[in-house]
C-alpha positions in Angstrom: -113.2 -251.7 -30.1 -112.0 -253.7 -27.4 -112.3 -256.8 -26.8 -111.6 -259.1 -23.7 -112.3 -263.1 -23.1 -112.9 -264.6 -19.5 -111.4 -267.6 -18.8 -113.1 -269.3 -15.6 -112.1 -272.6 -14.0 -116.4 -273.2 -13.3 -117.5 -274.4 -10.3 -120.3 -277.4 -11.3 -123.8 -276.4 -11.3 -123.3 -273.7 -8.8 -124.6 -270.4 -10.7 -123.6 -268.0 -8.1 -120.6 -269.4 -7.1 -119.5 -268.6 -11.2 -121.4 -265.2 -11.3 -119.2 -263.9 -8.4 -116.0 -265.4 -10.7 -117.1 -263.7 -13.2 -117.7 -260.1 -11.2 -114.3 -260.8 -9.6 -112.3 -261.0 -13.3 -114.6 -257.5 -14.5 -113.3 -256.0 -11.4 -110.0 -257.1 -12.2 -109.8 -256.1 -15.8 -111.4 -252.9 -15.4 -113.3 -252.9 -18.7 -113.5 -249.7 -21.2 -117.5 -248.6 -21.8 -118.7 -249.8 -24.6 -116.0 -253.2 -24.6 -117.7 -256.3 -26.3 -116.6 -259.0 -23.1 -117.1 -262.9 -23.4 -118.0 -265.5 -20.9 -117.5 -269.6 -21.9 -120.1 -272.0 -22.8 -122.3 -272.8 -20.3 -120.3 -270.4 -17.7 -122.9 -270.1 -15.0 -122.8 -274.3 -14.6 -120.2 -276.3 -16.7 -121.0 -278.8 -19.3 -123.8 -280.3 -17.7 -126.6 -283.1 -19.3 -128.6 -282.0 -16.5 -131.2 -279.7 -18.0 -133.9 -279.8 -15.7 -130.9 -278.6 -13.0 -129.7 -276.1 -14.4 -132.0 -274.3 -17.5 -132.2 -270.9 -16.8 -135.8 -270.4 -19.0 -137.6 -269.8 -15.9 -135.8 -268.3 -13.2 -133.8 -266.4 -15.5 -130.9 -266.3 -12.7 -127.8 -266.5 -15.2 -130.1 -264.1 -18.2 -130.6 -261.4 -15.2 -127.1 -261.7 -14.0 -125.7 -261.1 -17.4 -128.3 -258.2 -18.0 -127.1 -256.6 -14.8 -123.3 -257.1 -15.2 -123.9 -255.7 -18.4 -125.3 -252.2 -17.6 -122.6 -252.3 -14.4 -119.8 -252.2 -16.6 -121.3 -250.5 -20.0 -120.2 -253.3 -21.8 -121.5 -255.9 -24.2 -121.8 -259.2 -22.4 -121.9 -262.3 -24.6 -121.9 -265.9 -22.4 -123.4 -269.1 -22.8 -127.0 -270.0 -21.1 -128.9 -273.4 -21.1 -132.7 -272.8 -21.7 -135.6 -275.6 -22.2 -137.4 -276.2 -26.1 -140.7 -276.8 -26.2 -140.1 -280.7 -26.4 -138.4 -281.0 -23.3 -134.7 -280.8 -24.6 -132.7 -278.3 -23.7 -131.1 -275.4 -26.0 -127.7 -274.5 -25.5 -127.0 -270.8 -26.3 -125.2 -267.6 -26.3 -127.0 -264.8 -25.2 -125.7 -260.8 -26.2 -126.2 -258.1 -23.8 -126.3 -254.1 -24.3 -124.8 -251.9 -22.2 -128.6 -250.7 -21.5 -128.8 -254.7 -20.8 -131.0 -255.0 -23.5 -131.0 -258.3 -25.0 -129.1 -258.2 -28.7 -128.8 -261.2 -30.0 -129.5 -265.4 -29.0 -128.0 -267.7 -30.7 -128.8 -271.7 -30.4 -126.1 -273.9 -30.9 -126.2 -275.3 -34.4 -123.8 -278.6 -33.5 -124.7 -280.5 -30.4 -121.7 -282.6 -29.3 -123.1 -286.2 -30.8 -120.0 -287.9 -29.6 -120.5 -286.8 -26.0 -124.1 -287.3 -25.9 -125.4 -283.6 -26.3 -127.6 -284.2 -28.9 -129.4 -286.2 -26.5 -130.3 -283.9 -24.4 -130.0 -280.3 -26.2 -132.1 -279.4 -29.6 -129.9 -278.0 -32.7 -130.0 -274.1 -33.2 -131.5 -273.8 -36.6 -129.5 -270.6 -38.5 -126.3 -268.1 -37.9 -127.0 -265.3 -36.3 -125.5 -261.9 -36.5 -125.5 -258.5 -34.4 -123.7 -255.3 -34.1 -121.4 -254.2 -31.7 -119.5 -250.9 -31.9 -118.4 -251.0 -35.6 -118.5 -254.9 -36.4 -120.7 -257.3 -37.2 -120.5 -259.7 -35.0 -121.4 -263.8 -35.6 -121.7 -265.9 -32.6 -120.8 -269.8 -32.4 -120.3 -272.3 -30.0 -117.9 -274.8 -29.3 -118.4 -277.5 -31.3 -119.1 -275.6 -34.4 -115.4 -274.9 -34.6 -115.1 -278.1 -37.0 -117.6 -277.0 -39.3 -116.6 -274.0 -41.4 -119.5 -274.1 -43.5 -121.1 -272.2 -40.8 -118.5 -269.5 -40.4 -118.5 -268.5 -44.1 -122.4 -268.1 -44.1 -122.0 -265.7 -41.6 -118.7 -264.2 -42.8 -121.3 -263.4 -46.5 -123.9 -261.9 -44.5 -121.8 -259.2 -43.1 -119.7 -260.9 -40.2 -116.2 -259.1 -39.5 -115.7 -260.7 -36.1 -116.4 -264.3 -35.2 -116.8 -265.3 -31.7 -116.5 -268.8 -30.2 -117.3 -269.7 -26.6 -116.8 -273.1 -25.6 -115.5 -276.2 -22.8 -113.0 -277.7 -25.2 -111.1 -280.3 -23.8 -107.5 -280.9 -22.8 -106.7 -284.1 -25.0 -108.0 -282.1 -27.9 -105.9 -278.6 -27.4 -104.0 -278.7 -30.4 -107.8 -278.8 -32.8 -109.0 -275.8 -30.9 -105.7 -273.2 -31.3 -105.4 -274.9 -35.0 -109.2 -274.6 -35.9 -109.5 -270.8 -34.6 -106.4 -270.1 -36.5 -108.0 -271.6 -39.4 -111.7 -269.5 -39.5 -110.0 -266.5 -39.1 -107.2 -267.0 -42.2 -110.2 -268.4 -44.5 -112.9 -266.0 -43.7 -110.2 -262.9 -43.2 -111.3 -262.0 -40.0 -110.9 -261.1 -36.2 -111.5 -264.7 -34.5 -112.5 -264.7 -30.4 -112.3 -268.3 -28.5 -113.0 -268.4 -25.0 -112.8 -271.7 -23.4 -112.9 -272.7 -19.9 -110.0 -273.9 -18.0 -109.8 -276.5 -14.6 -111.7 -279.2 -14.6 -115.3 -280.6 -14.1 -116.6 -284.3 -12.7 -115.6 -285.5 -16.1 -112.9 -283.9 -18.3 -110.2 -281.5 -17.6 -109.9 -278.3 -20.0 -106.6 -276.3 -21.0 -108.4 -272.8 -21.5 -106.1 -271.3 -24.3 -108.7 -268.3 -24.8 -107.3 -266.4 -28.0 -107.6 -263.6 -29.9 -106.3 -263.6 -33.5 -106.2 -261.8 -36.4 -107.4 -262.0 -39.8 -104.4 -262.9 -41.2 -104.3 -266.1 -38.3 -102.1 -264.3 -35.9 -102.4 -264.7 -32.2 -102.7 -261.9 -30.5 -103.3 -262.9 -27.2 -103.8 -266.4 -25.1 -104.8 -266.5 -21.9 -102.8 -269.3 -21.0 -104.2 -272.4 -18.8 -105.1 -270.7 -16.0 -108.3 -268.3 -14.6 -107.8 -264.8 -15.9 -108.6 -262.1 -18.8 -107.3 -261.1 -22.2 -107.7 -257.8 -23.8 -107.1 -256.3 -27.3 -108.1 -253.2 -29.2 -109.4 -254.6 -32.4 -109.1 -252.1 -35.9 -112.0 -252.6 -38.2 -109.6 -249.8 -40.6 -107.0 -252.8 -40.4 -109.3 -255.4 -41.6 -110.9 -253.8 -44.0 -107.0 -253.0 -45.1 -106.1 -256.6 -45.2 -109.5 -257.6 -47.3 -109.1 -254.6 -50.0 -105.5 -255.7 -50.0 -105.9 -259.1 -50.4 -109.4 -259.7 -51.7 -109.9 -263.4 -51.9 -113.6 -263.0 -50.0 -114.4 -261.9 -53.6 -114.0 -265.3 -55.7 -116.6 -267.3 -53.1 -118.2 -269.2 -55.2 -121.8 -268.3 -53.8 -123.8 -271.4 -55.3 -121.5 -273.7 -53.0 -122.5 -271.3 -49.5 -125.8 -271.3 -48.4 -126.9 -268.5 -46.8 -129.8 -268.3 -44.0 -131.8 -265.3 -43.0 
């Protein structure tokens, strides 16, 4: 299956300006049908506090766009969309859709960014999620989650082959991100996606360094610090290889991982 991550410098709180980035990269990588392709967090309108701006829950602008893009290009189109909770807060997630643009999976972000103030303003996601694409089973994660690998290995025992992480990781913190995705895929023996943001917004400036790596912790591709795409044909025959071959998944001790449904 391939796989390809979107790196955007996003323009703040301007929805179309970022959906017509994001239909210029497609255009430009020419996705294969079927192709699981991944947008950052919050791609349609940067790391924003602003809720009430820029929640998508009711005119569903940034949900239709990535329905539509979706069936355009026959791929599966995973990005991050703001949304309102019932108390007012708003819920920061990554939304999953078909090539049918049927809506596959949402997943709430379990870790608001406390030190920045995001817990403030966004409600915590409340379980892992899982879905399938093509032959994996795909767990979803967002940004700050990255530092919590308790997370990863729930998903990783309820079936999870390929872990995905969008985000707006910052510049002064580059080294965490390239070390921390290294690190989820060598524990949890699996294919590892980060796609982070690059340029800057009113506040931080971000590096990008969107990768692709291995099971084993090898990169396979980074997109560099710049707008742009990377692609890679991911082997579910080679994983399952590397696991049968070296089988430490087996000794998880499971009274230590919880496991949530």
């Amino acid at each position: 299956m391939d796989v390809i991550g979107c790196q955007l410098d996003i323009v703040w709180e301007d929805k179309p300006a970022n959906h017509d980035k994001v239909r210029a990269l497609l255009d430009a990588a020419e996705p294969r049908r079927g192709s699981l392709v991944l947008l950052p967090e919050m791609f349609a309108t940067g790391f924003s506090m602003n809720v009430a701006a820029i929640s998508d829950s009711r005119s569903r602008e940034t949900q239709d766009f990535l329905a539509g893009t979706a069936v355009k290009y026959g791929v599966y189109l995973l990005g991050g969309v703001v949304t309102t909770s019932a108390d007012g807060r708003g819920r920061n997630e990554c939304v999953v859709f078909s090539p049918d643009g049927v809506e596959v999976s949402r997943y709430c972000k379990l870790h608001p960014f406390t030190p920045g103030g995001e817990a403030q303003h966004y409600a915590a996601g409340t379980g892992t999620r899982i879905f399938a694409c093509q032959e994996f089973t795909v767990a979803p994660f967002i940004c700050y989650d990255l530092r919590f690998p308790e997370v990863f290995r729930a998903a990783v025992r309820r079936g999870a082959n390929l872990l995905t992480v969008i985000a707006s990781w910052p510049v002064m913190r580059e080294q965490h991100w390239i070390t921390l995705l290294q690190a989820r895929a060598i524990e949890n023996q699996a294919y590892v996606v980060g796609v982070n943001r690059c340029g800057h917004d009113p506040y931080l400036s971000y590096s990008g360094h969107t990768m692709i790596i291995d099971p084993s912790g090898q990169v396979l591709a980074d997109a560099g610090s710049q707008e742009g795409t990377v692609s890679v044909e991911l082997s579910l025959a080679s994983l399952t290889a590397y696991r049968q071959q070296l089988p430490f998944l087996n000794d998880i001790r499971p009274d230590y991982v919880k496991v949530d449904e």
